[in-house]
N, C-alpha and C positions, 0 to 999 in steps of 0.2 A: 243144306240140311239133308242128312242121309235118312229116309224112311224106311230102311230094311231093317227090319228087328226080325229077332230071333224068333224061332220057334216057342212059344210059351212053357210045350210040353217036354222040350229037350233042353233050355234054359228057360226057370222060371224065376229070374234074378236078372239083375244086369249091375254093374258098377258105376258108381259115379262116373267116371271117365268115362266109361258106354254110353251112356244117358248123356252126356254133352254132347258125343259126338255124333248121334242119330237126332238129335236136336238144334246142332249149330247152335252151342252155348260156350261158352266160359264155365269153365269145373266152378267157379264160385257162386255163378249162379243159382246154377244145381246145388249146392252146397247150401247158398241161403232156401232155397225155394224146399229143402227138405227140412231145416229147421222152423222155418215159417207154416209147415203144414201143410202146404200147399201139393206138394209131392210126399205122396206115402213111401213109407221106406223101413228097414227093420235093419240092425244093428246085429253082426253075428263079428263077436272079437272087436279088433278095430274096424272092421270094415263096415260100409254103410252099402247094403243091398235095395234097387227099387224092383218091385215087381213087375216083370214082365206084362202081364195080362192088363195087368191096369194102366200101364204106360201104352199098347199097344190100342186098348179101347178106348182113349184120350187124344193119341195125338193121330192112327191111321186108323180111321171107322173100315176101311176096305179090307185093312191088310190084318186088321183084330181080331177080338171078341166079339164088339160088336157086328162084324160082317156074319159070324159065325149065328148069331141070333138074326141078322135082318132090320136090326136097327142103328139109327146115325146121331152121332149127336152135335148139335151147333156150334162150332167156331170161329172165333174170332178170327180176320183175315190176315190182321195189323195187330198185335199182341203188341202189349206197352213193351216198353227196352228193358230189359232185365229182369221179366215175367216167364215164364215159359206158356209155351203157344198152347192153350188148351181148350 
């Protein structure tokens, strides 16, 4: 899993295939995990965008939002198989 995400402020979008690959996921995953709710996401054309900030304050508390306020929040270690780690 690659933990480098973009800057929020200079991309505040990412694309499914972005989002698998700082995940270590399968694009279907991501794919169910945004019609499930699970992962926010907004729809511009065909393309389906997740937001930067909130991917960032979910899966890296150091490298986020949240680092940026001073707060962490708990994650699971062992995330179920075809959940995303959050």
């Amino acid at each position: 899993m690659s933990n480098h995400l973009p800057d929020p402020t200079s991309r505040p979008t990412l694309s499914v295939d972005e989002v698998a690959e700082i995940l270590g996921l399968d694009r279907k995953t991501v794919y169910a995990s945004v019609r499930s709710g699970e992962l926010p996401s907004l729809r511009v054309g065909r393309r389906i965008l997740v937001p930067t900030r909130w991917l960032a304050a979910h899966i890296a508390p150091d490298e986020g939002e949240a680092a940026l306020t001073g707060s962490r929040s708990p994650r699971s270690q062992h995330p179920a198989q075809g959940q995303l780690p959050l």
